[in-house]
ZAMARGU-4260 file (C-alpha; in steps of 0.2 Angstrom, whole numbers, plus 5000, padded with zeros to 4 digits):
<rodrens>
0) 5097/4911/4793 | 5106/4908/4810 | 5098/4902/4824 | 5099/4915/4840 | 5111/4911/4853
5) 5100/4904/4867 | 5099/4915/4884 | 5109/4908/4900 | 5099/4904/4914 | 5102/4913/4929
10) 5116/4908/4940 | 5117/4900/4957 | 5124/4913/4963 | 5115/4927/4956 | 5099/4917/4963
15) 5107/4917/4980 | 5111/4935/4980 | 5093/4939/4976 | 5085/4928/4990 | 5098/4935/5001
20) 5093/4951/4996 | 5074/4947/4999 | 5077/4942/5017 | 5085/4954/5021 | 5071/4965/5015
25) 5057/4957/5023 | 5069/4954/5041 | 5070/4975/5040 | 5052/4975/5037 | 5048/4968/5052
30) 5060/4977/5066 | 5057/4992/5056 | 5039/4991/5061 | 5042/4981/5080 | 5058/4996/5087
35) 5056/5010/5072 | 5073/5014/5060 | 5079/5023/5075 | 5082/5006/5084 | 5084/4994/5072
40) 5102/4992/5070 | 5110/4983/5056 | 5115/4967/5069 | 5098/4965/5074 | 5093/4964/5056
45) 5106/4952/5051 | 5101/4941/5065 | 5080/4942/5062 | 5088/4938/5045 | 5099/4926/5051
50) 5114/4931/5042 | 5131/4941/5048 | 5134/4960/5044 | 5146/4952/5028 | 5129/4948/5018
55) 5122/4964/5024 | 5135/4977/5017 | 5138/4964/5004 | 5122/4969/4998 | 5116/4988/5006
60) 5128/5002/5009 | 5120/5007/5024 | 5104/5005/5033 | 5097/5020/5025 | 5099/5015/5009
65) 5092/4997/5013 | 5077/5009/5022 | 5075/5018/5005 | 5074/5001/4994 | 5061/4994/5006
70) 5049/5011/5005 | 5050/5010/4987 | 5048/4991/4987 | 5029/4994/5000 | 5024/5006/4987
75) 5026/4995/4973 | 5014/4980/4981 | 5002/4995/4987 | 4999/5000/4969 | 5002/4984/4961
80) 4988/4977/4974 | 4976/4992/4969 | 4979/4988/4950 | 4975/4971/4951 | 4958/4974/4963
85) 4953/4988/4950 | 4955/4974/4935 | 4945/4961/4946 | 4931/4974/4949 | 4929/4981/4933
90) 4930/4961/4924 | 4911/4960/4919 | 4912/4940/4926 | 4917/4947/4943 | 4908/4961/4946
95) 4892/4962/4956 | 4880/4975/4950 | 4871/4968/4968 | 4883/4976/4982 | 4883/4992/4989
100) 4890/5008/4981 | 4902/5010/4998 | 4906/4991/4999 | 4912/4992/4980 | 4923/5004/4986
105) 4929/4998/5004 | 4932/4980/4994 | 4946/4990/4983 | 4954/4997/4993 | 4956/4982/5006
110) 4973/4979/4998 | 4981/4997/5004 | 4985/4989/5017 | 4976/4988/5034 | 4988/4974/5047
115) 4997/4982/5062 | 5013/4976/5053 | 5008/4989/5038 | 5002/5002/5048 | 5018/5002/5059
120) 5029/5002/5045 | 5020/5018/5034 | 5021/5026/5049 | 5041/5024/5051 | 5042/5028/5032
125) 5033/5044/5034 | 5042/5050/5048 | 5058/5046/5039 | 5051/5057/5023 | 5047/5071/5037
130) 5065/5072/5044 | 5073/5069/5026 | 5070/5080/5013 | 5082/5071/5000 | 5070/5053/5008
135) 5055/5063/5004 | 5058/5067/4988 | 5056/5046/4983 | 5041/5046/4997 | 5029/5061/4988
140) 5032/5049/4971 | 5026/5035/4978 | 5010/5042/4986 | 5008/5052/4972 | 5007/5035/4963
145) 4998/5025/4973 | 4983/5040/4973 | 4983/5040/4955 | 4979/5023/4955 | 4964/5025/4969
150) 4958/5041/4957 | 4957/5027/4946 | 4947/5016/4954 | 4937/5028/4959 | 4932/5034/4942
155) 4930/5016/4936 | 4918/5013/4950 | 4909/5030/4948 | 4907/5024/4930 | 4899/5006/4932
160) 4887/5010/4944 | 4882/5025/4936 | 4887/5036/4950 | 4890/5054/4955 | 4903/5061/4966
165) 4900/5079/4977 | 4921/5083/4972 | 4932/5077/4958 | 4939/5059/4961 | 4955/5065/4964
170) 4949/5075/4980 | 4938/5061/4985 | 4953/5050/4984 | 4963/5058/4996 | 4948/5060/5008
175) 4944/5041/5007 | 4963/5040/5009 | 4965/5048/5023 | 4950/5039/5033 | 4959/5024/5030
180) 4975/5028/5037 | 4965/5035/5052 | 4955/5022/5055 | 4971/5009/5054 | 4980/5020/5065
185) 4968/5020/5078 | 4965/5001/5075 | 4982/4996/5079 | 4985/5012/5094 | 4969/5000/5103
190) 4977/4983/5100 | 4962/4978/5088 | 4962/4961/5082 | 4959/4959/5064 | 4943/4956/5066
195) 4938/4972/5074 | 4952/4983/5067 | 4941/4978/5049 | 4924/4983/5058 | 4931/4999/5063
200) 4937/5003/5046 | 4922/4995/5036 | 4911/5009/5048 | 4921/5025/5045 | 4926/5024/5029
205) 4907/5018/5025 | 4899/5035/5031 | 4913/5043/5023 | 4911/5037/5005 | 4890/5038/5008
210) 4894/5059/5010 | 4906/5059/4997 | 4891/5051/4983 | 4878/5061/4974 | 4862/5050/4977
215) 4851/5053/4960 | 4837/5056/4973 | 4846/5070/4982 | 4852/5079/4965 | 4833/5080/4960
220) 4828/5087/4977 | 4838/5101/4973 | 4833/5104/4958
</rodrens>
């Protein structure tokens, strides 16, 4: 029997094109959510970067595209960070049958996330999907994603606490959703810290998921 070839490692080059690729991604990130696509030219990219347009073009055809990569690139940590929280909660070792319905919930979904940084850049990626049609395409797949993934959690919660919702998860979902979002934006329009940006969230998605739960008690008052 012949033994199988062994797999190259990857080369140095192909390495260096990935890191360069990478901080190009997460230089974009940031002027995209400090000026706005509108105003962050590729120059002041390549230079937050610190590299020269040649690397840039080497590696996007135009800002757009690189734009398009990063959306995708967000919506992939988003749900990759929903996933892992939802496996944490639901891990009988980790979960505590102690804390609030509504804390279970807010905990989950801390990973959406909640920085100014985040905030600012959903907010230019959505604006981009309203004025692009062909852009918005890519952006309703990724929210649609990312929402199946907090109906998830929703149904995995609902279900270890023995729970009831007043609407289907998947309603409830885009409710809780949309508090969040809310609540961010409004964090970061008044120049919260950290600190009280998560207070103010904590509060109003709190009374939010206490409306959206069937208390056992209230079900048989209306028996």
């Amino acid at each position: 029997m012949s033994e199988r070839p062994p797999v190259d490692p990857p080369q140095p080059a192909t390495r260096s094109r990935a890191a360069t690729r990478a901080r190009l991604l997460a230089a974009a990130s940031e002027v995209f959510a400090e000026v706005g696509l509108g105003e962050a030219s590729v120059e002041r990219i390549c230079d937050r970067a610190g590299f020269t347009r040649g690397a840039f073009y080497s590696n996007f055809a135009s800002k757009d595209e690189m734009f398009l990569e990063l959306a995708g690139e967000v919506a992939r940590e988003r749900v990759a960070g929903v996933r892992v929280r939802v496996a944490d909660l639901t891990a009988a070792d980790r979960f505590d049958p102690q804390a609030t319905d509504a804390s279970v919930i807010i905990r989950a979904l801390d990973v959406v996330g909640d920085d100014r940084h985040s905030t600012l850049l959903m907010h230019e990626i959505s604006i981009k999907a309203m004025r692009d049609a062909e852009f918005a395409v890519a952006y309703r797949a990724q929210e649609e994603e990312i929402l199946a993934e907090v109906v998830q959690l929703m149904d995995d919660i609902v279900e270890m606490k023995g729970l009831a919702l007043r609407a289907d998860s998947r309603a409830a979902a885009v409710i809780i959703l949309a508090v969040w979002t809310d609540a961010a934006t409004r964090a970061a329009v008044s120049g919260l810290d950290a600190a009280a940006a998560t207070e103010m969230r904590t509060r109003r998605l709190s009374g939010v998921v206490e409306l959206l739960l069937e208390r056992p008690n209230a079900a048989q008052s209306r028996a």
